[in-house]
C-alpha angles and dihedrals in degrees: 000000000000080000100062099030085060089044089057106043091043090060091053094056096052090052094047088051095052092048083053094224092147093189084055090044093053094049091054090052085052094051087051097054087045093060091049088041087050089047105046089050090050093055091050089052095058091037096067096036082062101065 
């Protein structure tokens, strides 16, 4: 899951970046922190139910 929601993400912000649209750019920079963000937040979670 955390695989293809980076890939994607990923992919919009280099095209973003080579259209040179810098407020686009910045939104998808924002979507990629989120999914580690998401992910990071998901791993903790399961971290602590399995104690």
């Amino acid at each position: 899951m955390i695989t293809g929601a980076a890939f994607v993400a990923l992919v919009m912000g280099a095209l973003a970046y080579v259209s040179g649209d810098s407020s686009t750019f910045l939104v998808n920079l924002a979507e990629i922190i989120g999914v580690i963000a998401l992910f990071a937040l998901v791993c903790a979670t399961e971290s602590i139910s399995e104690r």
